[in-house]
N, C-alpha and C positions, 0 to 999 in steps of 0.2 A: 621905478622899475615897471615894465611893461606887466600887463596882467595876463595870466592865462590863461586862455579861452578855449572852448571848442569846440567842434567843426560844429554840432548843433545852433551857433553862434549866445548860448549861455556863457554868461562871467562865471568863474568861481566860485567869485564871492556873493552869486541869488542872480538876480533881476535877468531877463529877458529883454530883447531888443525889440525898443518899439514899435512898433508896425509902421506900414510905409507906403507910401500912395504908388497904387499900380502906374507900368511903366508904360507911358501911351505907345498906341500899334505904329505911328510913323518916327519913334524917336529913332535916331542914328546918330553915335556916337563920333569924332574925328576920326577916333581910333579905329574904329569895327568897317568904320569906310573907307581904311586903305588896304587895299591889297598888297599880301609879302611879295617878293618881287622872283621867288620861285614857289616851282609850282610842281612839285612831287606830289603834296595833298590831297587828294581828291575832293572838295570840299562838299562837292553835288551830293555823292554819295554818302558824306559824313552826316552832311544834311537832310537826304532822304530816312538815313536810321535813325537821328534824334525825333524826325518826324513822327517815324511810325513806334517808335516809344511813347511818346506824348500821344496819340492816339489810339494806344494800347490802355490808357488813363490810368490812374491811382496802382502803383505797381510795387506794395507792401511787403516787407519781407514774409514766403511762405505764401502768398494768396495765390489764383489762379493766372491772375497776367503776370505776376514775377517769374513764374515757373514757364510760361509761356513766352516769354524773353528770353531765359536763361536758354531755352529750346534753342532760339529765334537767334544768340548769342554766337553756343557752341557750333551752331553750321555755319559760321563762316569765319572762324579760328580757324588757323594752322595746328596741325597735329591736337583738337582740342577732346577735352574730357570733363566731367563733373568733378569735384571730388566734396566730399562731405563738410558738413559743420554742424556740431552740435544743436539740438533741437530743431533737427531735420530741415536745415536749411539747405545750400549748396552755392560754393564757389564754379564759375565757370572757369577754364584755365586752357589755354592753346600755349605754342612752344614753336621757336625756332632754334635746332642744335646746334651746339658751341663745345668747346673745348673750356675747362674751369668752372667759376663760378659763374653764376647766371645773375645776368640785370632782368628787373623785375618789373613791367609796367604793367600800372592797374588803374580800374576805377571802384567803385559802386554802383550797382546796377538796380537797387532796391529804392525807393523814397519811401519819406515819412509818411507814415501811417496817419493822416489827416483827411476828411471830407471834399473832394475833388483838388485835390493836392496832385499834380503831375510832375512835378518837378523837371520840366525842360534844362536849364541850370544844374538843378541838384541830385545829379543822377543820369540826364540822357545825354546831356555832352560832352560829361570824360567818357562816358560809355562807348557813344558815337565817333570819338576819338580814336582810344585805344583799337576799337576791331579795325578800322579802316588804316592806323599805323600800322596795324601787325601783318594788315595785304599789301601794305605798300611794302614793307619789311623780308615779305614771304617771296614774293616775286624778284627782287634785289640781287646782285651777285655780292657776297659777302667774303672778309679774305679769310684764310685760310683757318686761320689760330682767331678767329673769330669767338669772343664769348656765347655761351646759349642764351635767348632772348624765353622771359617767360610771359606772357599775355596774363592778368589775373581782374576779372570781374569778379569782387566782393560780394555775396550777399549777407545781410543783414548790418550792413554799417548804421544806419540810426537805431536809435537806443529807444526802450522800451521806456526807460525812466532817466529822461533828460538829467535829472539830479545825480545819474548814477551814467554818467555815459560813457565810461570806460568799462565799467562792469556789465550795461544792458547792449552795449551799442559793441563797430566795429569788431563784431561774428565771427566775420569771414578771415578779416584781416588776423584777428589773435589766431585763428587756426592754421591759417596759411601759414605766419612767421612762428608758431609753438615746433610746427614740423619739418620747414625746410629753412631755418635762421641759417644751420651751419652751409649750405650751398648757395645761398641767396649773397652778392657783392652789393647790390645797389639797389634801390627800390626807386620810381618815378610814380609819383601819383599826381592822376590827374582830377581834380574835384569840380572846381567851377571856372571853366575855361571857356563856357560860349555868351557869357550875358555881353547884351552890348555898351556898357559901358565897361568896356575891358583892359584895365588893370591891375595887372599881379604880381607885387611889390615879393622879397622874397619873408615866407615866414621864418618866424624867428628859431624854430628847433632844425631848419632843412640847413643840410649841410651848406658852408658857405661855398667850397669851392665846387661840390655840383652845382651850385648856383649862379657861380660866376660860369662858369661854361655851359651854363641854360641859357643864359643871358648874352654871351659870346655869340652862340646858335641863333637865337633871335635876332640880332645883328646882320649878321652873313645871310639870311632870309629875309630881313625887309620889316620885321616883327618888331624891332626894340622898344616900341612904341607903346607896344602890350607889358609890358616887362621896366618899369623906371627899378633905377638904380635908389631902390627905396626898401624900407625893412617894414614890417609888420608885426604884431605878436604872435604868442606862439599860440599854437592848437592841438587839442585831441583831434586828431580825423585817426586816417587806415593806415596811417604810417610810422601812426605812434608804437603800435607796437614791434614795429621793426628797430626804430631811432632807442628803446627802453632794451634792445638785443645787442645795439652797439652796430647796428648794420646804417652804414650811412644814406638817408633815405631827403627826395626832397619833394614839397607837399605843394601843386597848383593851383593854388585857391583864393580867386576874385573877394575878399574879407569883406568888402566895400558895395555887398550885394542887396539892394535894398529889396523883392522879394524873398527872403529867406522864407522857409515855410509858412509861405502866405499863399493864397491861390493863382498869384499875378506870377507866381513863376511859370508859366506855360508860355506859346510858343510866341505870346509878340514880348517876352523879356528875353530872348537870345536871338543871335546874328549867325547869318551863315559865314560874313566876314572875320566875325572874332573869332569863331572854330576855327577859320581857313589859320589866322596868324598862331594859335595857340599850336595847331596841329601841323601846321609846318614846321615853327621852333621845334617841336619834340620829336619830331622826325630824323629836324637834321640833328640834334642832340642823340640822338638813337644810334645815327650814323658814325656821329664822332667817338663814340664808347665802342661800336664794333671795331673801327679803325685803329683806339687806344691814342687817342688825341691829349 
């Protein structure tokens, strides 16, 4: 039976993963070096924001560049606002209106609380993703009876006490799904979707069939590449406690990341091309759930 892991990449059952040789500044993967074959993405700009995150440096839940991101965040949401989390954190949160329930895309915008830890990967490029889907989304002609799309930057997803990372960690996420579970249909999360060796097999608690139709999207885009028809185990990340509500949620996340919070996650461990393929798939998967595909 597969083990259960999570998103801090801790087993269960103790040990920690061991560390791993930084990712040299000229590697390029096959994958991260093909382009998807459309191009709604913006990738320039996806790129420019992971950038200026990662240069924003160490951006902790609660410190002064978190709260200066979160700023940096909600100006360029649609319809966006703060909304609170316990021990004075705060979720960023934009919207595009829909009729019924609302599909949910998020990331985390906070990294681990470690010694020059930027976390380019692990925090700036779902970040870098989702705002730059939700202008691609906001500009769009949408049909009619279209669902509401909700934009949702996490903070405080890492856990204070790795040992404890469902109770220290994922902040943002327990607050978000504690108050709006009964309106929320779907959740997308995006975690580690820009490193370049990019692979995102699906995890084992995301639902299968958002997954076979993530994977569909990746296809029709050029992307499947990013995406094998391959399973992983399961993890705590921000969507566990949507998946623990019964809300069917599915979790993007490169498992196979070999800086994990180490300091080689900065800007020469991610690609502007594997953001481009990640961020087209969930685009055009965006699209097919407004359509009702």
């Amino acid at each position: 039976m597969l083990a259960l892991l999570c998103a801090a990449f801790v087993a269960c059952g103790g040990g920690e993963k061991p560390p791993a040789d930084p990712v040299p500044v000229a590697e390029e993967t096959t994958v991260a070096a093909r382009a998807a074959k459309v191009d709604r993405f913006n990738a320039d700009r996806a790129w420019k924001m992971l950038e200026h995150q990662v240069n924003l440096g160490p951006r902790p839940a609660g410190s002064a560049p978190s709260k200066k991101l979160a700023a940096y965040i909600k100006a360029r949401l649609p319809r966006s606002r703060y909304e609170s989390v316990p021990g004075g954190l705060r979720n960023v949160v934009g919207s595009i209106p829909g009729k019924g329930k609302a599909i949910v895309l998020a990331a985390h915008y906070d990294t681990k609380d470690l010694p020059d830890f930027v976390g380019a990967n692990d925090g700036a490029g779902g970040t870098a993703a989702v705002v730059e889907i939700a202008r691609t989304l906001a500009a769009m002609e949408r049909p009619k009876d279209a669902p509401p799309i909700r934009f949702v930057l996490f903070d405080g997803e890492e856990a204070t006490d790795d040992s404890d990372f469902l109770g220290t960690g994922v902040r943002g996420a327990k607050a978000y799904a504690n108050k709006y579970a009964e309106s929320t249909a779907k959740l997308v999360l995006l975690d580690f979707v820009a490193d370049k060796d990019l692979a995102i097999p699906r995890e084992q608690t995301s639902d299968e069939q958002m997954w076979a139709d993530l994977r569909a999207a990746a296809e029709r885009v050029g992307a499947q590449s990013a995406f094998p028809d391959e399973e992983q185990g399961g993890v705590q990340d921000d969507h566990t406690p949507f998946v623990e509500k019964g809300i069917p949620a599915i979790d993007l996340i490169d498992f196979d990341f070999p800086c994990w919070h180490q300091t080689c996650d900065d800007i020469t461990a991610v690609s502007k091309a594997s953001l481009d393929l990640s961020g087209e798939t969930v685009l055009e998967y965006m699209r097919t759930l407004w359509r009702g595909d």
